[in-house]
VOMI-305746 format. One record per residue (C-alpha): residue number from 0; x, z, y. Coordinates in pm, whole numbers. Last residue first. Layout:
BEGIN
(NUM; (X; Z; Y)) ...
//
This chain:
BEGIN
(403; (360; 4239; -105)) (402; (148; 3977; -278)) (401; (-20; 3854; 73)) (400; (298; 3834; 181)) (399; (422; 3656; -125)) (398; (88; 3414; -50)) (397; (157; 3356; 314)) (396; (544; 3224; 281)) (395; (429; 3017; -15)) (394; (121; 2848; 120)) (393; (388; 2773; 417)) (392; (660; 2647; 175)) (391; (392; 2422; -39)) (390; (288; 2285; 309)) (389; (623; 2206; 476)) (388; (752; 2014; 136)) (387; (410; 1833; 93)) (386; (441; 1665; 454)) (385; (856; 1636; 431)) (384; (807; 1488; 90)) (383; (545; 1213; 218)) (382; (712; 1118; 537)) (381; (1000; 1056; 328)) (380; (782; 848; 99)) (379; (633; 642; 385)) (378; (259; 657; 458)) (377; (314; 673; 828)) (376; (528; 415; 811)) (375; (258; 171; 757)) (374; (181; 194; 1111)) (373; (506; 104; 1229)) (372; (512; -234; 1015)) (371; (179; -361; 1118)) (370; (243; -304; 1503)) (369; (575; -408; 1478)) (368; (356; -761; 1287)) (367; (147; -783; 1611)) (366; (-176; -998; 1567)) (365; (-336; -1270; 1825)) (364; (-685; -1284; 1788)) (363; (-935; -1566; 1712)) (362; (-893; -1615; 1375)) (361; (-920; -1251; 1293)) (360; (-1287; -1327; 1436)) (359; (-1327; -1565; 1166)) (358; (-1179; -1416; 826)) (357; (-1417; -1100; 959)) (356; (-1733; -1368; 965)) (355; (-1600; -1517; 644)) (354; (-1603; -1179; 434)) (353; (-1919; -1047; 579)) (352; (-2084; -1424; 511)) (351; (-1891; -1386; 144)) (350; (-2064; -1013; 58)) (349; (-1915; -698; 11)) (348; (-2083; -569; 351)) (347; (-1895; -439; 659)) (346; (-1602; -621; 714)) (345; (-1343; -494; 843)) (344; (-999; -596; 1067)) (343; (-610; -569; 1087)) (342; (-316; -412; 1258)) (341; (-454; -353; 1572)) (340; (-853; -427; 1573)) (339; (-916; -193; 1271)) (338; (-634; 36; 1241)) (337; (-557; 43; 880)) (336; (-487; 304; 695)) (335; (-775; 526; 742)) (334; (-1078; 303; 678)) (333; (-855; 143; 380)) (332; (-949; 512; 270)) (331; (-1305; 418; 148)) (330; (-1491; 159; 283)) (329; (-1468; -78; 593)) (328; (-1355; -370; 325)) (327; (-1005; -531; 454)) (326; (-888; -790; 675)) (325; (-539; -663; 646)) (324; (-223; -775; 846)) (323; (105; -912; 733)) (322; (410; -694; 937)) (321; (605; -679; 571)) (320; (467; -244; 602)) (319; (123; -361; 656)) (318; (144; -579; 392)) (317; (271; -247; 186)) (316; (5; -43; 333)) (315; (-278; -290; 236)) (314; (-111; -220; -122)) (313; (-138; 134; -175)) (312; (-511; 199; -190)) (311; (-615; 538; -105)) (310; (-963; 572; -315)) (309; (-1039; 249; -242)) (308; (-1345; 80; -207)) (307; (-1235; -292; -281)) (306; (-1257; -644; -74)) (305; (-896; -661; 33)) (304; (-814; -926; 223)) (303; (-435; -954; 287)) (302; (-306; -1159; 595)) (301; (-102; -1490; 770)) (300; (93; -1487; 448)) (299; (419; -1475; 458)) (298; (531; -1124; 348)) (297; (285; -1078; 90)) (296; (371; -1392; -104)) (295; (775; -1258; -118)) (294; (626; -954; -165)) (293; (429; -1041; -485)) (292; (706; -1247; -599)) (291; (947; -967; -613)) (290; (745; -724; -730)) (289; (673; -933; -1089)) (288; (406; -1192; -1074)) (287; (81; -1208; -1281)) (286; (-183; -1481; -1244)) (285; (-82; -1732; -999)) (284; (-449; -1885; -857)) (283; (-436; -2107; -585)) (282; (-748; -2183; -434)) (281; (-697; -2440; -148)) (280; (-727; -2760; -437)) (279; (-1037; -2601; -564)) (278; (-1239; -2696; -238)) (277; (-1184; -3035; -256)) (276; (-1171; -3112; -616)) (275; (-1504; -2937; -607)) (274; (-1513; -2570; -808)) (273; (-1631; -2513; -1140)) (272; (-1246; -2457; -1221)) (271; (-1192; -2171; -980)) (270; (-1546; -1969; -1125)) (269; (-1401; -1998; -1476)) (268; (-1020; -1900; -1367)) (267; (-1214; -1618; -1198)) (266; (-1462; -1538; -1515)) (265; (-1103; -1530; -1702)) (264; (-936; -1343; -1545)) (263; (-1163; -1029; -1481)) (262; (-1011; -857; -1773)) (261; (-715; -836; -1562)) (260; (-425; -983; -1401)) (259; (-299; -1055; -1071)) (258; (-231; -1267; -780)) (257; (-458; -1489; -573)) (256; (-316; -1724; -304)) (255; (-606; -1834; -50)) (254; (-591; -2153; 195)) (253; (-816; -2215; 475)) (252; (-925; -2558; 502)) (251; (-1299; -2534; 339)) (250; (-1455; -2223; 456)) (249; (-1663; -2193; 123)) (248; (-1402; -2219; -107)) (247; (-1272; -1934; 120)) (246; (-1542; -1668; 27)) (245; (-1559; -1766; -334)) (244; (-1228; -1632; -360)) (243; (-1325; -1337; -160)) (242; (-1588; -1266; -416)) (241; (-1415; -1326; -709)) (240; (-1136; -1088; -613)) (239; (-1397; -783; -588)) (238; (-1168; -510; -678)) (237; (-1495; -286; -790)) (236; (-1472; -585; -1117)) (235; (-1112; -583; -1220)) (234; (-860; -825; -1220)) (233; (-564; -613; -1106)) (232; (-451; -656; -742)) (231; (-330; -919; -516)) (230; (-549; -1171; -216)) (229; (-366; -1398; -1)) (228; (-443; -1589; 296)) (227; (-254; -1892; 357)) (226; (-117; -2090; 636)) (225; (246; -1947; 625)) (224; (364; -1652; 877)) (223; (712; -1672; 991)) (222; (934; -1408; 810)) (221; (994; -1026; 866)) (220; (1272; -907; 708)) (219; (1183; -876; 315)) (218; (1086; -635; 84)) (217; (1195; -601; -273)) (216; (1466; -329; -250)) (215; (1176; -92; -95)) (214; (1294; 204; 123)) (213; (1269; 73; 495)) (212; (1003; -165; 399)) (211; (757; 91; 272)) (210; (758; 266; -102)) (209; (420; 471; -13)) (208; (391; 835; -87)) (207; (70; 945; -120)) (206; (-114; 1097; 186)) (205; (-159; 1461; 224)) (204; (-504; 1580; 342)) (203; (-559; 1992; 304)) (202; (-898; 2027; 180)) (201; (-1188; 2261; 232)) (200; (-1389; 2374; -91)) (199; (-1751; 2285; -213)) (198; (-1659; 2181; -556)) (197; (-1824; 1807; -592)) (196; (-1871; 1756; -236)) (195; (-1627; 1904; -69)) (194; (-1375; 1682; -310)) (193; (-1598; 1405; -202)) (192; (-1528; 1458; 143)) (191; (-1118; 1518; 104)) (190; (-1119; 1234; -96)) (189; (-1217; 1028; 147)) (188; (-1007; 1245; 411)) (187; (-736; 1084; 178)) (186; (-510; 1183; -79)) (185; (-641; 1538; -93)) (184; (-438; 1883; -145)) (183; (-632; 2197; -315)) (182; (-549; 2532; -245)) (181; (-515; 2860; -468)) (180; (-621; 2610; -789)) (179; (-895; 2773; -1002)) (178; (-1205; 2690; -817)) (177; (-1231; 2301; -925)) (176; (-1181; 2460; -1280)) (175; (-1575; 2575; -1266)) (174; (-1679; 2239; -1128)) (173; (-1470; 2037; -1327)) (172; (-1603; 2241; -1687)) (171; (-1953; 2169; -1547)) (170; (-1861; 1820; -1545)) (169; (-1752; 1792; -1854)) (168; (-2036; 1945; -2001)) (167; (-2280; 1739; -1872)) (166; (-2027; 1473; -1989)) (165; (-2026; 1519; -2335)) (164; (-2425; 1542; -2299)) (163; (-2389; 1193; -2186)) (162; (-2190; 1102; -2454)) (161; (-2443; 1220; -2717)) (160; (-2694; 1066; -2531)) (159; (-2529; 698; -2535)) (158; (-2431; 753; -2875)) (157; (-2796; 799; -2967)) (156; (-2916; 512; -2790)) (155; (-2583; 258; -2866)) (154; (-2316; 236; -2639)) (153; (-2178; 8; -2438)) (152; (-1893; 178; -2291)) (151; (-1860; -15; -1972)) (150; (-2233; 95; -1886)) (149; (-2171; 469; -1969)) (148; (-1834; 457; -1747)) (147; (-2089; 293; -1453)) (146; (-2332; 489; -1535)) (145; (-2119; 838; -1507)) (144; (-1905; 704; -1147)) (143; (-2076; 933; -920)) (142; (-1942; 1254; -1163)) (141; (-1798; 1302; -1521)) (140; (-1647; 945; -1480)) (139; (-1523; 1018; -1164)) (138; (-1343; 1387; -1264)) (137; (-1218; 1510; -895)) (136; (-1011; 1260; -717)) (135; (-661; 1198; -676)) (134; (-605; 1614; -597)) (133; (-266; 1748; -554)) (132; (-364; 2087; -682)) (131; (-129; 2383; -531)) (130; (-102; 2712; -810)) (129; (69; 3017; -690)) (128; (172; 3277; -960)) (127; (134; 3652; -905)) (126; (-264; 3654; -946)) (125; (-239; 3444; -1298)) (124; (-247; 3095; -1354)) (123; (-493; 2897; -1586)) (122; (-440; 2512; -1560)) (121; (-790; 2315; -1506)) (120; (-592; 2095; -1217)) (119; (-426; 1964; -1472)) (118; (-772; 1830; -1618)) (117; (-862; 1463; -1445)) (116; (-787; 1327; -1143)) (115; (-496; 1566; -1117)) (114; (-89; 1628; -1005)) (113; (-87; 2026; -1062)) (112; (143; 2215; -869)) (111; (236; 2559; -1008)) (110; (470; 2798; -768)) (109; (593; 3142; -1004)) (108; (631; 3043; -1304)) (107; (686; 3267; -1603)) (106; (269; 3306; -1701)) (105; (229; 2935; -1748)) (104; (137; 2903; -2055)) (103; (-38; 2611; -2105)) (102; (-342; 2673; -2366)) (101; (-617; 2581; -2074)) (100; (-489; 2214; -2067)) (99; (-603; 2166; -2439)) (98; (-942; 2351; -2405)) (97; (-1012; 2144; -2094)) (96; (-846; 1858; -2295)) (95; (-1107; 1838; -2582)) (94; (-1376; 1637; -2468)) (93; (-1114; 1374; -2314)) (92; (-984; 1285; -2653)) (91; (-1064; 947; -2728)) (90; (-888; 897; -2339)) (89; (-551; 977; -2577)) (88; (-620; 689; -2784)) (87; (-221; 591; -2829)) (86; (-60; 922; -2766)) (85; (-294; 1092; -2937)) (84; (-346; 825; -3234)) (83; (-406; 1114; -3484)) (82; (-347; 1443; -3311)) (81; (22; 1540; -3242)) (80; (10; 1431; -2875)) (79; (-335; 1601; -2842)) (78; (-189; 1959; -2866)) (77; (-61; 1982; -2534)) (76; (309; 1823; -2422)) (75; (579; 2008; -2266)) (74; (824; 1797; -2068)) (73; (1177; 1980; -1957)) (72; (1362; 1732; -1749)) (71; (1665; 1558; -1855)) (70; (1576; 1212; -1805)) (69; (1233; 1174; -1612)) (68; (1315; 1038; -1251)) (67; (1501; 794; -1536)) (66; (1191; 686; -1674)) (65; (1273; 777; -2050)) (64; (1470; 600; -2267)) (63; (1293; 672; -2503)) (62; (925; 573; -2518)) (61; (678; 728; -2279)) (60; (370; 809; -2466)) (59; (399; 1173; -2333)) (58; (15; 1315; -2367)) (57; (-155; 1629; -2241)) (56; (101; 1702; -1974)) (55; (324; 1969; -1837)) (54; (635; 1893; -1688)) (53; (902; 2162; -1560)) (52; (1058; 2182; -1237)) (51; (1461; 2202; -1201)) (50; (1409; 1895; -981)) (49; (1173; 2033; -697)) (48; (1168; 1797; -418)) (47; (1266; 1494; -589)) (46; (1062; 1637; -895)) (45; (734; 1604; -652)) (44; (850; 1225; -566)) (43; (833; 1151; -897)) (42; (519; 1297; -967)) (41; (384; 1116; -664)) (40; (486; 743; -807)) (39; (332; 876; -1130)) (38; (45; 915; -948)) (37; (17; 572; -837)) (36; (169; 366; -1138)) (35; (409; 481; -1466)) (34; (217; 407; -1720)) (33; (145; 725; -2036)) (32; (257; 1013; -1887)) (31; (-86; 1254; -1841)) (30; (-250; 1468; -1669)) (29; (53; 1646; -1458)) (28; (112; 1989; -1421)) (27; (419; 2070; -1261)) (26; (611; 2385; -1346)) (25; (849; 2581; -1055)) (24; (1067; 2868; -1132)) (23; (1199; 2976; -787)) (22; (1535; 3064; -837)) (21; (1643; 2711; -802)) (20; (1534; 2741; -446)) (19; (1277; 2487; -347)) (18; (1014; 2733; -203)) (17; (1317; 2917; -17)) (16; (1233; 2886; 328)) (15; (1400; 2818; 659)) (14; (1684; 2569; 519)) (13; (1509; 2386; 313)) (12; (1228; 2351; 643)) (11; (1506; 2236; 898)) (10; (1681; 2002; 602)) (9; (1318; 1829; 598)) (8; (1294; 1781; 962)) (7; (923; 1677; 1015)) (6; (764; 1379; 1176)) (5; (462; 1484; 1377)) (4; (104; 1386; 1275)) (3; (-25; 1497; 929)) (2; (225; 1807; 939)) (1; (66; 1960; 1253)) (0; (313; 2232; 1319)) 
//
């Protein structure tokens, strides 16, 4: 069964196989617990499906009460949550969490899924124990994204070389531990390529879980579209919110909502005050709102732009999912959740012209919210578990007969 396209009876596969059987002694390695966004979001999901699992994790900074998904699970932290400021500066620590993640024992277990874009993946498992890797992304900072992290850093010369050396060595860690999981599961073909890239293996592609409309308190019904574009994420530099802002200043009438926080904030608030009267008055910047605002926006505005290279990117499927189409960046994954033409449209270069030419043409088309919505159910959470569900159980079925 082709688990990426055809919509798959969960109770059908629980009852076929017994990968979630209470028997099975299930541990899921997890990088760390210290917000609770994307991956977290998976992790949960992953205890839905296995609930008598147990955590690993370098760091648990999560203050009691815990997230309830959580409460009354057994969490085993590494060594770096009893180092000074571990749970705190836990990133301070990165050159010593291959060694830290390699002192799990995990010899009892017989299914081990580790939830990485860092280390869990690292995990050491022996020849009777199955280990899945649901892979974010292998190591950026140790990979494509090194200048950039050195850059951010601002180091001195000999700091500079020292962490550069740091992350030779990280990387050549990644490499090696990139072979230790039995199969690896990507959140995107775009992860799927870079994954081939940086360890040379196939990929099995598994999209998060995505809370849609049919699941998410703080959706709405579809409303009647107001005259205003909107633009939501953290204020951060690859998200590009500066540029699409100065994008509509320069088209005049149209309207654009901004949302979000960051240490971009204040060059934006800078860039929205140096505008005309004119052309300031249709940039309305709200700084952080809480879910329910952000939908609210989401759900009337005629569409989302979307100017960064995402990974996955969660939120064009969530306008998607209110019927609000994306004019979105024709990089990354956005490439594979929207359908360009149908439930919204690209732009090819991170520049305003690109971003007013696509604002343009969408102008001139008529746009189908069903459309929008059905398409972003592809990404729901149920869709999710039955997808990882069917996989782990046929990785299972082969290996114990491979075992046998």
């Amino acid at each position: 069964m082709n688990v990426d396209n055809e919509q798959i009876d969960t109770e059908e596969v629980l009852n076929t196989v017994n990968v979630t059987s209470k028997k099975l002694k299930v541990a899921i390695v997890h990088d760390w617990l210290v917000a609770w966004s994307g991956a977290e979001k998976v992790l949960e999901q992953m205890l839905k499906i296995w609930p008598h699992a147990e955590v690993f994790t370098m760091v648990n900074s999560f203050d009691k009460p815990l997230p309830s998904v959580l409460q009354n699970k057994v969490i085993h932290t590494s060594f770096i949550q009893k180092m000074p400021f571990g749970k705190k500066c836990y990133r301070h620590y990165l050159p010593l969490m291959p060694f830290a993640v390699e002192q799990f024992d995990l010899s009892k277990f017989d299914l081990v899924l580790s939830s990485s874009h860092a280390v869990a993946k690292g995990v050491i498992t022996g020849p009777d124990t199955l280990h899945l890797c649901y892979c974010y992304s292998p190591m950026r900072y140790a990979w494509d994204l090194q200048n950039e992290y050195l850059s951010q850093s601002n180091p001195n010369k000999l700091s500079e070389w020292l962490m550069r050396y740091s992350l030779h060595r990280l990387r050549k860690w990644d490499l090696d531990s990139g072979a230790r999981p039995d199969h690896i599961i990507a959140i995107s073909k775009y992860i799927g390529r870079r994954i081939n890239k940086c360890y040379r293996r196939p990929s099995k592609i598994i999209y998060p879980p995505v809370a849609t409309q049919t699941v998410n308190k703080y959706f709405v019904p579809f409303v009647d579209k107001d005259n205003y574009y909107i633009a939501a994420s953290r204020l951060v530099p690859y998200k590009r919110i500066p540029l699409i802002a100065e994008a509509l200043a320069q088209m005049g009438e149209r309207k654009l909502i901004i949302i979000g926080d960051g240490p971009e904030k204040t060059r934006l608030e800078k860039q929205i005050d140096q505008l005309s009267p004119e052309k300031k008055a249709n940039i309305c910047y709200l700084g952080y709102q809480k879910d329910e605002e952000l939908y609210q926006y989401l759900s009337k505005a005629r569409a989302l732009i979307f100017a960064a290279e995402e990974d996955f990117g969660i939120l064009p499927i969530e306008a998607q999912s209110v019927g609000t189409p994306v004019i979105a960046f024709g990089r990354g994954a956005a490439t594979e959740t929207i359908i360009d033409g149908e439930t919204g449209l690209f732009f090819d270069d991170a520049s305003t012209h690109s971003i007013i030419d696509a604002i343009t043409e969408f102008e001139s088309r008529g746009w189908d919210s069903n459309a929008c919505a059905n398409n972003a159910e592809r990404f729901s959470t149920d869709k999710f578990n039955s997808n990882l569900l069917e996989y782990a159980s046929s990785c299972w079925e082969k290996f114990k007969a491979d075992c046998s």
